[in-house]
N, C-alpha and C positions, 0 to 999 in steps of 0.2 A: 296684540298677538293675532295672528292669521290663523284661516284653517283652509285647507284641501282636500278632498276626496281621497280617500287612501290610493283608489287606483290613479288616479290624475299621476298622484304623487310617483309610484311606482312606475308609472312611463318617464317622468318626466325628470324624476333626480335623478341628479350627479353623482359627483363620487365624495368621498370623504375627503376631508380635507388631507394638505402636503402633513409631512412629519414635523414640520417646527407647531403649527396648530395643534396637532393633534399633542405635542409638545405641553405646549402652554395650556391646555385642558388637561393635562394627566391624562387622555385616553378616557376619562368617567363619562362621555356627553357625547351624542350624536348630531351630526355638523352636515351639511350641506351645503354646497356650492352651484350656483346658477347667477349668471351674467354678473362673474366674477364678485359674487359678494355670498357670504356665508349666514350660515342660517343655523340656528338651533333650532331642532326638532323634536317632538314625543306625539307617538300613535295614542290614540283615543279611541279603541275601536274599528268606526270605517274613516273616522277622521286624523289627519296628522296637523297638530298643533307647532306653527313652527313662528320666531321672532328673530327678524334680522341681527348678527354680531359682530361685520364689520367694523364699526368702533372700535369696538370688545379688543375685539383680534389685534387690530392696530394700536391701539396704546399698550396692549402687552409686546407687543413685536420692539415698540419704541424702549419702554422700559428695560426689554432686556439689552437692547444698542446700545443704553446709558447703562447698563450697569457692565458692559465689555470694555465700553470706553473706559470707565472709572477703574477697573481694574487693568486695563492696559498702562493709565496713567498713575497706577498705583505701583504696579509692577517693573517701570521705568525710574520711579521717585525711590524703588527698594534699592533696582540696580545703581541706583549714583547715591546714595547715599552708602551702600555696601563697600561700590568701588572707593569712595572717599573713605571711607574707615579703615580697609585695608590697605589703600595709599599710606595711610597716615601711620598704620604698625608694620607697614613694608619700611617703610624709612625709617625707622625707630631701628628695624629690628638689622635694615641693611649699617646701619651706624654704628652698632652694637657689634655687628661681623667686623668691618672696618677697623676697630678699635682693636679688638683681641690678635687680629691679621698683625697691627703694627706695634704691641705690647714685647719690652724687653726689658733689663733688670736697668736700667738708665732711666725708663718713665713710668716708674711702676708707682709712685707717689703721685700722678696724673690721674684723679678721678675721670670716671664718666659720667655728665650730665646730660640728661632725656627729658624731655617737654614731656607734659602729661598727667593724669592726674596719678595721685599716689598706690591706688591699687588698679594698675595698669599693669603688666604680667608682661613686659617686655622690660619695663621699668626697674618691676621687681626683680628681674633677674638682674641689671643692672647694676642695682645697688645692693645685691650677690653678692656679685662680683667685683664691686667698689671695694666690702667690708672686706674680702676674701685678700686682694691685694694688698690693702691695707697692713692686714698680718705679712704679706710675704716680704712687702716692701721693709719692715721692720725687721724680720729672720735676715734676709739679705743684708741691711747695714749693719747686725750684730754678728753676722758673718766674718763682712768686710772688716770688722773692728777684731775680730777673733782674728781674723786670719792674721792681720797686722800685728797683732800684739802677740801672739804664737811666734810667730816670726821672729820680732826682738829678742822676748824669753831665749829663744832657740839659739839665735845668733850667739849672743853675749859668753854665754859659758864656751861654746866652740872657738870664739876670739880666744876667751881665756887659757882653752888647754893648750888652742896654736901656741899662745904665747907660753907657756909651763913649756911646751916643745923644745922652743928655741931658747930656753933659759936653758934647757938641760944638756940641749948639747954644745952649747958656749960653757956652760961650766964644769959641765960633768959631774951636776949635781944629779943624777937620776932616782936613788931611792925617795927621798922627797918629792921630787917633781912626778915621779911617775904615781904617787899616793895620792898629792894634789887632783893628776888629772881622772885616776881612777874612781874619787869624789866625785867628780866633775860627769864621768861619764853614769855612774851612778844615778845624781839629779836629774840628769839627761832623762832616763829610763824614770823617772819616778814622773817628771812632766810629762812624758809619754801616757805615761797613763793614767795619770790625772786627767788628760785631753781625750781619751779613749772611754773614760769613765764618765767626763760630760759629756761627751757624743752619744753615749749609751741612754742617759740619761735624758737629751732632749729628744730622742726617739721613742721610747719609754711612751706606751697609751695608756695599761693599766697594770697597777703593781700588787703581784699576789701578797696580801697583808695579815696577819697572824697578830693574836694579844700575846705580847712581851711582857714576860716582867722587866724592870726594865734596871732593878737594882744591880743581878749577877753582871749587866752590860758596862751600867756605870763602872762599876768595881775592879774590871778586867783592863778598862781603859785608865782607870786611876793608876793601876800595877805599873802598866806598861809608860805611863808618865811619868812614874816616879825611876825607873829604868834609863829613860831616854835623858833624863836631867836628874844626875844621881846626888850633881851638888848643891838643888836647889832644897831643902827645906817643904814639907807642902803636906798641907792635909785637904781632907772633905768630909763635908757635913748633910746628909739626906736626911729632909723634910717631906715624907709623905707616905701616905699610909702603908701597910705590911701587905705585900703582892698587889704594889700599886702595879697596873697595866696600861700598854697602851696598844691598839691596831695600828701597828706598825713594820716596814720590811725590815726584817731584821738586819740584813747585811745594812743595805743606806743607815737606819739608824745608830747603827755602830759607827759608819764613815762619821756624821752628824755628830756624834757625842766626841771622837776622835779626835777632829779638827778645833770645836769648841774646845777640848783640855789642852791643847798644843796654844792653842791660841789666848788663853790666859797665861799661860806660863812661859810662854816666850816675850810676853809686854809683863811681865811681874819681877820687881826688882827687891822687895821685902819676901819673906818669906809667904809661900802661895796658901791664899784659901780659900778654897771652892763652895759652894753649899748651890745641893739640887734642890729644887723643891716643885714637890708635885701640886696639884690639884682635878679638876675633873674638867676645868675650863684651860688649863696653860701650865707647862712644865719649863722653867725657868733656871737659869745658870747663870752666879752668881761669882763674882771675883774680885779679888783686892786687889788688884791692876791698878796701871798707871792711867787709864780712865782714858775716853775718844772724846776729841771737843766735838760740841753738839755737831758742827758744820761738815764735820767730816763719817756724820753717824751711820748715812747712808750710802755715803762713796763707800766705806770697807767690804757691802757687798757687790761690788762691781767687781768682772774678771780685771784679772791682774794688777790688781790693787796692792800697794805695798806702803807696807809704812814704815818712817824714817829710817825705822832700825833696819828695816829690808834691806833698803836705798844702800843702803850704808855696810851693810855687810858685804863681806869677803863671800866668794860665790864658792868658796871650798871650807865655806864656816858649817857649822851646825845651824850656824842662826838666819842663812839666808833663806830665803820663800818666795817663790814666783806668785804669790798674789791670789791663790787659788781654792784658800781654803775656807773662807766664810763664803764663798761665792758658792760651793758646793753644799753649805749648810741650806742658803736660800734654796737652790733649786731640789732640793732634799725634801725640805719644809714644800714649796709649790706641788711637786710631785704629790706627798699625802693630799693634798688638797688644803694645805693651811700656810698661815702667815710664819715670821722671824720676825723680831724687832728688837732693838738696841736700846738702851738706855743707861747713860753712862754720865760720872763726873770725874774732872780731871783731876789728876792724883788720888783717887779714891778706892772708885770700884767699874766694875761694869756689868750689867746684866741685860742677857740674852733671853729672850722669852719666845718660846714656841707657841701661839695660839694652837687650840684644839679644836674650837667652835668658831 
């Protein structure tokens, strides 16, 4: 450490150092400058105590160079790695555009696959949108198989009353024939709205649901089967408690109970016997039918499913059916949120069971 005369010093300093110096000291420290080299300094009276900092100054001057640089080449290393990440969900995401631009009901069973890992959010929309078609690609072919098999149904009785037509006026049978077709145009209007009540149905979100008892309904439906087939013989037997209930839509369950009694008693060739029987887990229906072999236990609920007797009926019979009415029990049952299942031996019996849980 040097010293000076205070006055020496007074004539003879400089000035304070530039703003980067005075920078790198924080301003706490008094600096001087002569024949370019700096100087820390403190008064002592008449004496000023001062020690060269040249160095000082210079390796902070460098240190901060290195630390611009490091952050220049740090800030160069963000941008290419940013731009490669966004490269990488720009093409993901231009791929994903792409796809849905050239999506129609022809490649809708066409997944999309995306590199990447699996919680990737370009991805994840993705495979959305994969699961999402999925479902459509399946409405679509049960469309395509509705509309086709509506069709047939449709056609067949309208061949048949053409032809009642032209038997009527080659013979000049008309009372007959025009009874025949006014059957015919009858079935017509009952498919109609069979087809208007599944359409209602698979649009159907949420069903306002009420506790039924569910006896008066059974009982109402037995009436009206024993109406509808006056010459068949037929009783039923209710298994379950007194005001058994179930949260169920009234009107659908009525359909449901409807088509189940029609539908034992159209395949029942001894005299018929129903038996309900409730519990808190499944409410099951029970028949002395001529029984479904196993193989065919799941086809009866597919649309337009008929069995031999259908096939085989006269389409101005009582006993003919376009196929339509276990199919409505199924989507009855899905609708509450529950299963149908068949269980059947041939020549026996068959039983229908509604899961509840």
């Amino acid at each position: 450490m040097k010293e000076i005369p205070l006055a020496e010093f007074t004539r003879e300093k400089g000035y304070y150092s530039s703003d980067l110096v005075h920078y790198l000291t924080q301003g706490k420290v008094s600096i001087f400058r002569k024949d370019d080299e700096y100087y820390l300094y403190e008064q002592f009276g008449e004496v000023i105590r001062y020690v060269p900092i040249t160095e000082f100054l210079i390796s902070r001057i460098e240190l901060v160079q290195l630390i611009l640089l490091f952050d220049l080449i740090f800030l160069v290393l963000i941008y290419l790695l940013s731009h490669y990440f966004v490269k990488s969900s720009l093409k993901n995401l231009n791929t994903l555009v792409k796809y849905t631009k050239s999506l129609d009901f022809d490649n809708l069973s066409q997944p999309l696959h995306l590199p990447g890992p699996p919680n990737d959010e370009i991805r994840q929309i993705a495979d959305t949108l994969n699961n999402s078609l999925e479902k459509i690609n399946a409405q679509v072919l049960s469309l395509k198989d509705f509309i086709s098999n509506a069709s047939h149904e449709l056609k067949t009785p309208l061949m048949m009353m053409s032809t009642e037509i032209d038997i009527a006026l080659k013979k000049k049978d008309y009372p007959e024939r025009l009874q025949n077709i006014r059957i015919g145009v009858k079935r017509l209007s009952d498919l109609l709205d069979t087809l208007s009540l599944i359409t209602r149905l698979e649009a159907e979100q949420e069903l306002p649901l009420q506790e039924l008892e569910i006896q008066p309904i059974l009982a109402d439906n037995f009436s009206n089967l024993q109406k509808k087939y006056p010459e068949k013989e037929m009783s039923i037997h209710y298994a379950f408690p007194e005001q058994y209930q179930l949260p169920m839509h009234q009107g659908l369950f009525d359909i449901l109970v409807k088509n189940l009694f029609q539908n034992a008693a159209k395949y029942s060739d001894a005299p018929l016997h129903l038996v309900v029987k409730g519990t808190k887990k499944t409410l099951s229906f029970s028949d002395n039918g001529r029984g479904i072999a196993k193989q065919d236990q799941q086809k009866v609920f597919e649309r337009f499913r008929q069995g031999e007797k259908d096939e085989n009926a006269e389409w101005s019979s009582g006993e003919y059916s376009f196929g339509l009415g276990l199919y409505l029990v199924k989507k009855i049952a899905e609708l509450h949120g529950r299963k149908i299942s068949l269980n059947s031996e041939i020549g026996k019996w068959s039983t229908f069971t509604l899961h509840l849980t």
